[in-house]
N, C-alpha and C positions, 0 to 999 in steps of 0.2 A: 134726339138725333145728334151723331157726332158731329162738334164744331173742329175749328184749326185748331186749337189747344188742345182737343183728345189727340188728336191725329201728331200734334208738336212733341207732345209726352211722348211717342213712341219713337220720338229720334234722341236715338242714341249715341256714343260712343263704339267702334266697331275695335274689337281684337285683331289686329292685324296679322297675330301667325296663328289664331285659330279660330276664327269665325271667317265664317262665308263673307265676302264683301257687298250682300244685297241684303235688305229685308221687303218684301213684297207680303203684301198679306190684303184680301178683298175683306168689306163690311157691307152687310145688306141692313138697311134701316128702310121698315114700310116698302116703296117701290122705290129707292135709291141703293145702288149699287155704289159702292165707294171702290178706289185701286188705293190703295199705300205702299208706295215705294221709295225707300230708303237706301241708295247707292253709294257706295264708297268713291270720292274723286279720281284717287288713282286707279282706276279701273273704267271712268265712265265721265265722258264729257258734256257739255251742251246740247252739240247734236248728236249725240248719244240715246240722250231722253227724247227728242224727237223723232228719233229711227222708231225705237222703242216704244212708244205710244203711239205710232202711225202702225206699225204691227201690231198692235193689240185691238185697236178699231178695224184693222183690215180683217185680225181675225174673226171679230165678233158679225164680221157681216161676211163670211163663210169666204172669203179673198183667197184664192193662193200665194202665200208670202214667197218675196222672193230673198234667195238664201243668199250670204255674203258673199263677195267676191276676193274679196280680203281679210281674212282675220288681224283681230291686235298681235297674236301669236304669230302668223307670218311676217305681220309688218314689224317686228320685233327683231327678226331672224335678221331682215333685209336691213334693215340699221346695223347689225353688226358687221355685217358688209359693208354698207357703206363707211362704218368705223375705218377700214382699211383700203380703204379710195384712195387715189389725188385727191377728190374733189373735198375729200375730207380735210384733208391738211391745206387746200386753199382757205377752206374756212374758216381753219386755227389760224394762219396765218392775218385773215381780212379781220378776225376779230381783238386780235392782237394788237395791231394796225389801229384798231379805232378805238379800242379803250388804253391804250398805252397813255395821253396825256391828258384822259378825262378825271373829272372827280363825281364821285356817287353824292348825287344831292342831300344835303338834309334840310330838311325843311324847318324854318323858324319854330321856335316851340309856342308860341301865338300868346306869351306870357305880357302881360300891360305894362308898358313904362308907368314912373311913378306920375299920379294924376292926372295921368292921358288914357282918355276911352280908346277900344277898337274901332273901327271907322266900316264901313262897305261900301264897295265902288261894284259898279252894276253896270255895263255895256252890252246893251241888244244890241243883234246884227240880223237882221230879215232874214230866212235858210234863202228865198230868192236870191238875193244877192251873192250868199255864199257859191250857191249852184254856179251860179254865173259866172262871175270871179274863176272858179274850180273848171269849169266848159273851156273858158274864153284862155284857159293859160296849160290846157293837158294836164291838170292834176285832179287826184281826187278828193275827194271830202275829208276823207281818214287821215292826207298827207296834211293838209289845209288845218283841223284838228289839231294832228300831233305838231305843225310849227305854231301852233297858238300856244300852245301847250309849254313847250320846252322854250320860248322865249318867255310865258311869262313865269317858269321855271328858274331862268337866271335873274330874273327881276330880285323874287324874292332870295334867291341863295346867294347871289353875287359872285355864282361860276361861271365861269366863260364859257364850259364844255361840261355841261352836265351831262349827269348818265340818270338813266329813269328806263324802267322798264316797261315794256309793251307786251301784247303776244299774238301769234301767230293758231289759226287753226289747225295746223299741220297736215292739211290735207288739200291745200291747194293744188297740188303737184299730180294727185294720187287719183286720176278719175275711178279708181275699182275703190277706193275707200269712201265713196259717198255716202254705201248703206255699211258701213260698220259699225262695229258697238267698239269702245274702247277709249282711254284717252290718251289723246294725239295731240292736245295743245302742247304746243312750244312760246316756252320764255325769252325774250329776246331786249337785247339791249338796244337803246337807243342812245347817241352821241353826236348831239348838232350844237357845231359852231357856231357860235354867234357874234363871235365879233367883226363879219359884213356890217350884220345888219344895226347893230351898234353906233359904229362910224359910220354908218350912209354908204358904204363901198356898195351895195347894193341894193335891190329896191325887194319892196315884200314877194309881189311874183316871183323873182330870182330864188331870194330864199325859199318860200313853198317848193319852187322846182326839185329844188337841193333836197328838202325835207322826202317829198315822193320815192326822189331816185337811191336816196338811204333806204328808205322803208322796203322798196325795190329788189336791193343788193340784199336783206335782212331776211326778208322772207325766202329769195334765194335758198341761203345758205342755211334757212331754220330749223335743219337736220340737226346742227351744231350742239350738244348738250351744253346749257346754259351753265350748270352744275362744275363740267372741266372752266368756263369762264372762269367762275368765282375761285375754282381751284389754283389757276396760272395767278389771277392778281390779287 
């Protein structure tokens, strides 16, 4: 019977100007039916494999699938449209705006001083409390997260305004993209100040808020090719 390692061997490397961007192939072993599918990223996202695998049980229990409402190919077209928007160039502008005085983190190389061990520091927080916390102040979990995140981000880099990257589904906006195949993640920057919460000018609610209402404006505008970002700075 094929184990993960027969099935690992068959992932490959994919030709990118001439090979197909799937390899799908079934294996019957006794009364087990196997699916092997191997998809190229650029083509095929998280909830891609989910669309995709929820039509293929639909099929095998004789379902009528239902057809896209969206192709990647349309939504492809509609992006270059939106390339020549306002709302486009508000974007170049907001992301302009917020990586102009940031710096790209690097993270320590984690190399030992001479005759000093690494150490670990370990902090549980109950998810209860988190929830709580996140209920009792209008933020959500993700926001709560990323300003854990990016503060203890300056910790170790000793930025004030670090940049780290996040991403986005790219389908929030899009209720016809829900059954699509294609991929629609977007890379998006993130840039939180820290120097409130540093000095005390602030309290940690505050900053969380701040954190959400970034993530907010970010998702916004995550049409934005991440690509022209790296390109302006």
């Amino acid at each position: 019977e094929p184990d993960s390692a027969f099935f690992q061997k068959l992932v490959k490397p994919f030709n990118l100007f001439e090979d197909r961007l799937y390899r799908i192939a079934i294996y019957k072993f006794s009364k087990t039916v196997y699916l092997f599918t191997d998809i190229h990223h650029t083509v095929f996202d998280g909830l891609s494999d989910s669309i995709f695998l929820s039509d293929v049980l639909a099929a095998y229990d004789d379902k009528v699938l239902e057809p896209e409402k969206l192709t990647a190919f349309d939504f492809a077209l509609y992006e270059k449209e939106v390339a020549a928007s306002e709302i486009f160039n508000k974007a170049e502008a907001y992301f302009e705006k917020i990586t102009g005085d940031s710096n790209t983190a690097i993270y320590p190389d984690g190399k030992k001083a001479d005759g000093i061990k690494n150490g670990k520091v370990a902090v549980k927080i109950p998810m209860e409390a988190i929830d709580r916390f996140c209920s009792e102040n209008g933020v959500t979990v993700n926001a709560y997260m990323h300003a854990a995140f990016a503060e203890t981000l300056h910790r170790f880099t000793r930025e004030e305004n670090p940049l780290y990257l996040t991403i986005s589904n790219g389908r929030s906006d899009a209720e016809a993209l829900q059954n699509s195949v294609g991929m629609f993640v977007k890379t998006l920057p993130v840039v939180m100040q820290t120097e409130g919460l540093k000095h005390g000018d602030e309290s940690v609610a505050v900053y969380v808020k701040r954190m959400y209402q970034h993530l907010q404006d970010l998702y916004a505008y995550d049409f934005y090719p991440y690509t022209r970002i790296v390109e302006k700075s």
